[in-house]
BAFI-3210 file (N, C-alpha, C; in Angstrom, 3 decimals, decimal comma, padded with zeros to 6 digits):
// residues 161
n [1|2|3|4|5|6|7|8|9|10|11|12|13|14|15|16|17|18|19|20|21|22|23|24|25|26|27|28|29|30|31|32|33|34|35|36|37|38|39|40|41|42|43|44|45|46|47|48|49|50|51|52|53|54|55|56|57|58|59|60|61|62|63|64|65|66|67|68|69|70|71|72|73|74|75|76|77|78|79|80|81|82|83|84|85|86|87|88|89|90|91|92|93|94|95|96|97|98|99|100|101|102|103|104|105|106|107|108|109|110|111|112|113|114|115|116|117|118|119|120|121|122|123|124|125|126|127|128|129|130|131|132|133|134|135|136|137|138|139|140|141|142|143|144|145|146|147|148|149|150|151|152|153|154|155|156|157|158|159|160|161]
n.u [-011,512|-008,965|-007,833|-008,810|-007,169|-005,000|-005,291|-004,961|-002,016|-000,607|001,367|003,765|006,407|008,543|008,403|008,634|006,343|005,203|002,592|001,123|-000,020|-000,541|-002,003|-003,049|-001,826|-002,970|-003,361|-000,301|000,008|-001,272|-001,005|001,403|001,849|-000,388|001,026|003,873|005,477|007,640|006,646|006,543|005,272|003,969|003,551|002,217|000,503|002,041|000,105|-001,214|000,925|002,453|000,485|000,596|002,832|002,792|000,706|002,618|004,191|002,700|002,151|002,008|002,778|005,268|008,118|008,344|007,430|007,791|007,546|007,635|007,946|006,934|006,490|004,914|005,321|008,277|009,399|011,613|011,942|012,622|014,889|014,680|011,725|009,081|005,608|003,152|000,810|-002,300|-004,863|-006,590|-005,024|-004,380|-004,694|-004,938|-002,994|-000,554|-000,180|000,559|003,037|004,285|004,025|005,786|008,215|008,114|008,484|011,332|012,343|011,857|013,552|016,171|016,807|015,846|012,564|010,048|007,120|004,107|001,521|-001,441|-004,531|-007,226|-010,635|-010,960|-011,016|-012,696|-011,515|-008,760|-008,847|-008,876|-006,523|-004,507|-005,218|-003,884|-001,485|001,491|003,912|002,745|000,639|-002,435|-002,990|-004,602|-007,652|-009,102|-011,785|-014,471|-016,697|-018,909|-018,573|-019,760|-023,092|-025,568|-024,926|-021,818|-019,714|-016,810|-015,556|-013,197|-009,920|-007,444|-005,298|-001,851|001,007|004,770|005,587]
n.v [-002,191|-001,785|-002,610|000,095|001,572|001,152|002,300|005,005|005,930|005,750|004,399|002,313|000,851|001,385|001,446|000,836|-001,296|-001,116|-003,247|-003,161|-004,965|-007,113|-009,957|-012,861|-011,702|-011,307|-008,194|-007,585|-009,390|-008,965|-005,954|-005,615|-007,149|-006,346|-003,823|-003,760|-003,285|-003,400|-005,231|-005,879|-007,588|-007,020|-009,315|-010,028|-012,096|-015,531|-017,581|-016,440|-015,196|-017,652|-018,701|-016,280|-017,357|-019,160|-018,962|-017,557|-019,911|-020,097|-017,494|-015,523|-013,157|-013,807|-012,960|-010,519|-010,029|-009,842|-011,174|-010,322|-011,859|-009,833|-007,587|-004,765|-002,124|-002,490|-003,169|-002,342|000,549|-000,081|001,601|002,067|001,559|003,124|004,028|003,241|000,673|000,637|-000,749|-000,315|-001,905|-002,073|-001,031|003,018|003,418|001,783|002,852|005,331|005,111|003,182|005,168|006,753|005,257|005,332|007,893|008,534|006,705|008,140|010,727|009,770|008,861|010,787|011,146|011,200|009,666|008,323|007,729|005,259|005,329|002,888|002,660|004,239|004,834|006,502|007,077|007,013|008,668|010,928|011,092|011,267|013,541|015,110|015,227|015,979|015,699|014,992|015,258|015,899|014,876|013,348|012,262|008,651|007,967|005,328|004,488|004,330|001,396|-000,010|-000,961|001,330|003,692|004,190|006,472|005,798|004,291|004,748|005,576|007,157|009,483|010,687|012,661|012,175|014,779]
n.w [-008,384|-008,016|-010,547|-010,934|-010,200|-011,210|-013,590|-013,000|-012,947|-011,469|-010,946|-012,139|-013,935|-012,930|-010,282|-006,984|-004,819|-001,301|000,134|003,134|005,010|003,938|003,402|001,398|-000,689|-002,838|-003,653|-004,436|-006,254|-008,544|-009,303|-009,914|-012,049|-013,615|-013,692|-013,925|-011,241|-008,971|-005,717|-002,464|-000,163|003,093|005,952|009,192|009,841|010,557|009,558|007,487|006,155|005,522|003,046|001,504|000,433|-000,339|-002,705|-004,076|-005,553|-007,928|-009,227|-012,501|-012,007|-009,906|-010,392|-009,756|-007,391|-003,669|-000,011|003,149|006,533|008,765|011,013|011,200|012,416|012,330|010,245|007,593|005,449|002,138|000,409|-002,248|-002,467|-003,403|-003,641|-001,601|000,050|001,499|002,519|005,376|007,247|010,029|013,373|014,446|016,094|015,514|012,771|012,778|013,670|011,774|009,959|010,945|010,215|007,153|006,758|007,936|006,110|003,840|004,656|004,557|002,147|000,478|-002,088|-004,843|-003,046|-002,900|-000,985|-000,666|000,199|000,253|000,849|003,331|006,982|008,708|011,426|010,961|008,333|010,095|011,424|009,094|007,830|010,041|010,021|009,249|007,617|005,760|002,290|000,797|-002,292|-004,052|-005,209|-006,109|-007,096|-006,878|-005,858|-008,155|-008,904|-007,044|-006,067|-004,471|-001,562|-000,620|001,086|001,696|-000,240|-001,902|-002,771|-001,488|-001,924|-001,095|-000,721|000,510|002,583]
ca.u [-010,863|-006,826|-007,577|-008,989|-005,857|-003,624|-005,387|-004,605|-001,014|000,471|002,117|004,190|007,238|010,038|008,196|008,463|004,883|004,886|001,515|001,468|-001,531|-001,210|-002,684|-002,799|-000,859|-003,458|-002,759|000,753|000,055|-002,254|-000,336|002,839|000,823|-000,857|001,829|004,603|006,014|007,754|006,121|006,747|003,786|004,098|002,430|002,631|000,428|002,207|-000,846|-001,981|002,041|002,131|-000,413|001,185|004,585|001,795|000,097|003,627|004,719|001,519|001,716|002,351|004,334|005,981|009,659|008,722|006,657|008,245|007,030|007,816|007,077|007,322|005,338|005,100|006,267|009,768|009,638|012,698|011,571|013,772|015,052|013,819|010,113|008,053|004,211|002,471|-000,844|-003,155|-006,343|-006,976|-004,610|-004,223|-005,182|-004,176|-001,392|000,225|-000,682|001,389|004,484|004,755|004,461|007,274|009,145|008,100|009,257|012,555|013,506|011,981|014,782|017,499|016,906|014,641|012,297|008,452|006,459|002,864|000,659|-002,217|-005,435|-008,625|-011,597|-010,668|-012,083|-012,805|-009,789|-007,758|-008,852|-008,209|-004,731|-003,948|-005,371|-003,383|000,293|002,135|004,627|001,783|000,606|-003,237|-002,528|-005,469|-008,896|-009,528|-013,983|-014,652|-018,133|-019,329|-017,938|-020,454|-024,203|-025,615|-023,634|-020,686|-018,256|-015,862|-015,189|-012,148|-008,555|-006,891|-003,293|-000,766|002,606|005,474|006,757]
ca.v [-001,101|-002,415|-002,515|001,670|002,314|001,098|003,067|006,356|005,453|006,392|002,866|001,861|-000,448|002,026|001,885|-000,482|-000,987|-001,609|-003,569|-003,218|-006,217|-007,934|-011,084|-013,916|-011,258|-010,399|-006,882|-007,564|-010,344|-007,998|-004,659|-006,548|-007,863|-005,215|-002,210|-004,313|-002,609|-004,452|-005,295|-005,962|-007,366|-007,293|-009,730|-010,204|-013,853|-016,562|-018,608|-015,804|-015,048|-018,724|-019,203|-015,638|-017,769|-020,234|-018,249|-017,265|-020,405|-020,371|-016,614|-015,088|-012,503|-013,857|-012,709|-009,248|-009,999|-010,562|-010,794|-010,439|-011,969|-009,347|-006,887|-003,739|-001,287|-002,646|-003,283|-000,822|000,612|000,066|002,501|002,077|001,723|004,693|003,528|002,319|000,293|000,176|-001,154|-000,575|-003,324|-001,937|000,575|004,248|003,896|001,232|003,241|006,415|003,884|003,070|006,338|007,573|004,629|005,879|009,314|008,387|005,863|009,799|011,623|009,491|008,952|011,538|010,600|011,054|008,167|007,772|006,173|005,067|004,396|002,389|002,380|004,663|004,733|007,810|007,079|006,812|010,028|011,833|010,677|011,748|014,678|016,018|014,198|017,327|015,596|014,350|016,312|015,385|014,374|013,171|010,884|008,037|007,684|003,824|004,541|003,503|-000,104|-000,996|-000,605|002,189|005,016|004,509|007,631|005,394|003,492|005,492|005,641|008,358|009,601|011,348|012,196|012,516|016,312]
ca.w [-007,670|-008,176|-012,248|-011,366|-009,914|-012,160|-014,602|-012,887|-013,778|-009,985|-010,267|-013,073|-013,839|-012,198|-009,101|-006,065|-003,890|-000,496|000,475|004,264|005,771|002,461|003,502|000,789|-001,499|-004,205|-004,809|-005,021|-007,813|-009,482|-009,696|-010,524|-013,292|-014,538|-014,106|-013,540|-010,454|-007,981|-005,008|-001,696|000,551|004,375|006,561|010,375|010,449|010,065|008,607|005,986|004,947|004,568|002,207|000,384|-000,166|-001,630|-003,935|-005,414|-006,610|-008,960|-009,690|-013,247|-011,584|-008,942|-009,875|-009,016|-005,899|-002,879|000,815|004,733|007,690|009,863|012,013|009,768|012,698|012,558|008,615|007,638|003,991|001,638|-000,417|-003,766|-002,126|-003,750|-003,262|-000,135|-000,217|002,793|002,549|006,488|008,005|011,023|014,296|013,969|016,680|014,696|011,373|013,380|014,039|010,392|009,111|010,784|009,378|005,577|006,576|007,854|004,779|002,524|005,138|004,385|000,479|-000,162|-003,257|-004,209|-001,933|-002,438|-000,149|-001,198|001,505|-000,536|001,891|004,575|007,867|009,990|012,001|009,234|007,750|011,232|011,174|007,820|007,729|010,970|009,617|008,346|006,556|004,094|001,469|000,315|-002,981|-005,254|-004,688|-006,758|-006,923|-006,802|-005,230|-009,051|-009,334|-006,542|-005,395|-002,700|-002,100|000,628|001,065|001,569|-001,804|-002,958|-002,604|-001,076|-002,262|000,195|-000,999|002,032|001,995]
c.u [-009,384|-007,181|-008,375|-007,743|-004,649|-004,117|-004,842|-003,284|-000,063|001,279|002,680|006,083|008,746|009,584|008,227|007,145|005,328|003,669|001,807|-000,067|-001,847|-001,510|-001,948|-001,182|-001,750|-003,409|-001,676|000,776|-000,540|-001,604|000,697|002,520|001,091|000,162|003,247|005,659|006,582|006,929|006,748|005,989|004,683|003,500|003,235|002,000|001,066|001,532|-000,559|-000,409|002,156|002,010|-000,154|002,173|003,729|001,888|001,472|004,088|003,846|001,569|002,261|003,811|005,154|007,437|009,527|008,308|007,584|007,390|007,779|007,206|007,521|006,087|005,527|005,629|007,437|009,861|010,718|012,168|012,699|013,563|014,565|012,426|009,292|006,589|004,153|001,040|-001,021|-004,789|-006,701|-006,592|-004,588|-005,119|-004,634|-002,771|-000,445|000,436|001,105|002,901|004,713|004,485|005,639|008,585|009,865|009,195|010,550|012,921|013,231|013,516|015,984|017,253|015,365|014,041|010,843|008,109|005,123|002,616|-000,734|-003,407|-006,337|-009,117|-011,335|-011,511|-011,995|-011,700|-008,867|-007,492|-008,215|-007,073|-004,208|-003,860|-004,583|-002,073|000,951|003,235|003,605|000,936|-001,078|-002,952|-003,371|-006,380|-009,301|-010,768|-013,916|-016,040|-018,984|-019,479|-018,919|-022,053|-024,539|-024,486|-022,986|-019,765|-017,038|-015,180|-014,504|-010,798|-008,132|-005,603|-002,758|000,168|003,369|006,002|007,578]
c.v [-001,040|-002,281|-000,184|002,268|002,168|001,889|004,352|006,519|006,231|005,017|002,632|001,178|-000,497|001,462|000,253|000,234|-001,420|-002,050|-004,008|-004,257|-006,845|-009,000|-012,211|-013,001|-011,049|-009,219|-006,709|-008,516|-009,368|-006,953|-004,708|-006,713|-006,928|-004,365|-002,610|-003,838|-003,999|-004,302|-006,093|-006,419|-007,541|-007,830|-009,842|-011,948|-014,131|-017,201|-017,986|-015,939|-016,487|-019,203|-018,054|-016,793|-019,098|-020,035|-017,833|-018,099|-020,634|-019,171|-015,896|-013,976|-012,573|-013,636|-011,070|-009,555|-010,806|-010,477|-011,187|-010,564|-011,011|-008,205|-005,204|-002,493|-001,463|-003,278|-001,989|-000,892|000,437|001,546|003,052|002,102|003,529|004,498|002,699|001,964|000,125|-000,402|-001,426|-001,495|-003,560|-000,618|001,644|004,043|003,581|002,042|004,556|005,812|004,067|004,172|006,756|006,813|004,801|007,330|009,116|007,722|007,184|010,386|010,992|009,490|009,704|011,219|010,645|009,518|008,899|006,991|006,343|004,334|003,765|002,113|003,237|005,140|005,965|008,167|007,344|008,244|011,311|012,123|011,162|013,148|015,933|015,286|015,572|016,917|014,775|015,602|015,639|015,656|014,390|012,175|010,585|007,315|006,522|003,389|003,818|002,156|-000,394|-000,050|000,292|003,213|004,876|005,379|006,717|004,870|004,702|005,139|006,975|008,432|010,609|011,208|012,746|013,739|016,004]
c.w [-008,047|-010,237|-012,417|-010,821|-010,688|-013,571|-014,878|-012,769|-012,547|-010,020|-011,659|-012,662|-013,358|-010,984|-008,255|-005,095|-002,473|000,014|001,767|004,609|004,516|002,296|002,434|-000,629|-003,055|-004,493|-004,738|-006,250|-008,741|-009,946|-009,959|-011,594|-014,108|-014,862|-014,073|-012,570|-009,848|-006,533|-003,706|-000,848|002,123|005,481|008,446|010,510|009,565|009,006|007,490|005,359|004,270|002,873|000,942|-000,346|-000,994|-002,554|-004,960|-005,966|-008,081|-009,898|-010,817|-013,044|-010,298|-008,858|-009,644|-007,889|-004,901|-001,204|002,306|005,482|008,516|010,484|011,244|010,540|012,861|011,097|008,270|005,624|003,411|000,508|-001,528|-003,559|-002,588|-003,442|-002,104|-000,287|001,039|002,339|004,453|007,253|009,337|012,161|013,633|014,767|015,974|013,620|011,473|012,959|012,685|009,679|009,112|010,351|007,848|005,769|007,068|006,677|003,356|002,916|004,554|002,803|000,169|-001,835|-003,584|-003,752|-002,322|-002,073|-000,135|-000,414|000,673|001,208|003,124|005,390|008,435|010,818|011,401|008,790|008,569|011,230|009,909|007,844|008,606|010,786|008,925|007,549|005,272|003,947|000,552|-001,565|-004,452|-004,314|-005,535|-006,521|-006,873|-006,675|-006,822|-009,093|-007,780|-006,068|-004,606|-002,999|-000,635|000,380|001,184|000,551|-002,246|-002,493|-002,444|-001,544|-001,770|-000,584|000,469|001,300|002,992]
res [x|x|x|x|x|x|x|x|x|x|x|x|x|x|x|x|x|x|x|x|x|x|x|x|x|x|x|x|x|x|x|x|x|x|x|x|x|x|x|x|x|x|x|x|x|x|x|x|x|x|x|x|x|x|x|x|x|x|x|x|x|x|x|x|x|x|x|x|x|x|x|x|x|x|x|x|x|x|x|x|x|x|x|x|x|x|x|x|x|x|x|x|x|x|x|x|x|x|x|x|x|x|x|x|x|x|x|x|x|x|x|x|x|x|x|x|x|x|x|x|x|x|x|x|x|x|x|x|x|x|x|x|x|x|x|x|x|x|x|x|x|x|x|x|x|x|x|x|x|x|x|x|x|x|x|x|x|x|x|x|x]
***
């Protein structure tokens, strides 16, 4: 899925990622890697960030990757942040919260931002779909790369208007 997105070439080596519930921190090692963006992951546990700040002393690209412990509705974007990864980390309320974080750090340094859902849930979709400062974008298929047919296996792309 992370080697079909870096194909569709929304991520490259200008760009900084934000990975919001990025656990151990594999698709910030990975898309660092591959596209060499910088990356950003954001964790709220303790344990899992941990075991991120692990995984980076091992990781090929660990001088772009960096990560925070913090709780992702009081994460302030930074500036240079253009891409957002979700892979479903959170509720919608929370989801709400940190949108309007993205769209204030667009207001003050306006700039394109994609954000980028893989797997999205029903909720998810609701919420998007009724966000008026996002702009449906593009959908990356995935449903291939596995067995059965789930609607969900794709990646969604939103840019902030």
């Amino acid at each position: 899925v992370l080697a079909r997105l870096c194909e569709s070439g929304y991520i490259g080596k200008n760009n900084t990622l934000v990975d919001y519930g990025c656990g151990k921190g594999r698709v910030d090692f990975f898309l660092s890697w591959q596209n060499r963006c910088q990356s950003v992951g954001i964790e709220y546990d303790e344990r899992i960030y941990e075991n991120a700040q692990k995984n980076k002393e091992t990781a090929v690209s660990s001088g772009r990757v960096s990560f925070e412990k913090v709780d992702a509705t009081e994460f302030v974007v930074p500036d240079q942040a253009d891409r957002m990864y979700f892979f479903n980390p959170f509720s919608v309320e929370i989801l709400r919260k940190v949108l309007a974080g993205i769209y204030e750090s667009y207001y003050e340094k306006p700039r394109e931002i994609l954000l980028m859902f893989y797997y999205p849930s029903e909720e998810y979709l609701g919420c998007l779909m009724t966000e008026e400062q996002l702009m449906f974008y593009d959908e990356i298929n995935t449903e291939d790369l596995f067995e059965g047919k789930n609607d969900r296996e794709k990646i969604l792309i939103f840019s902030v208007d």
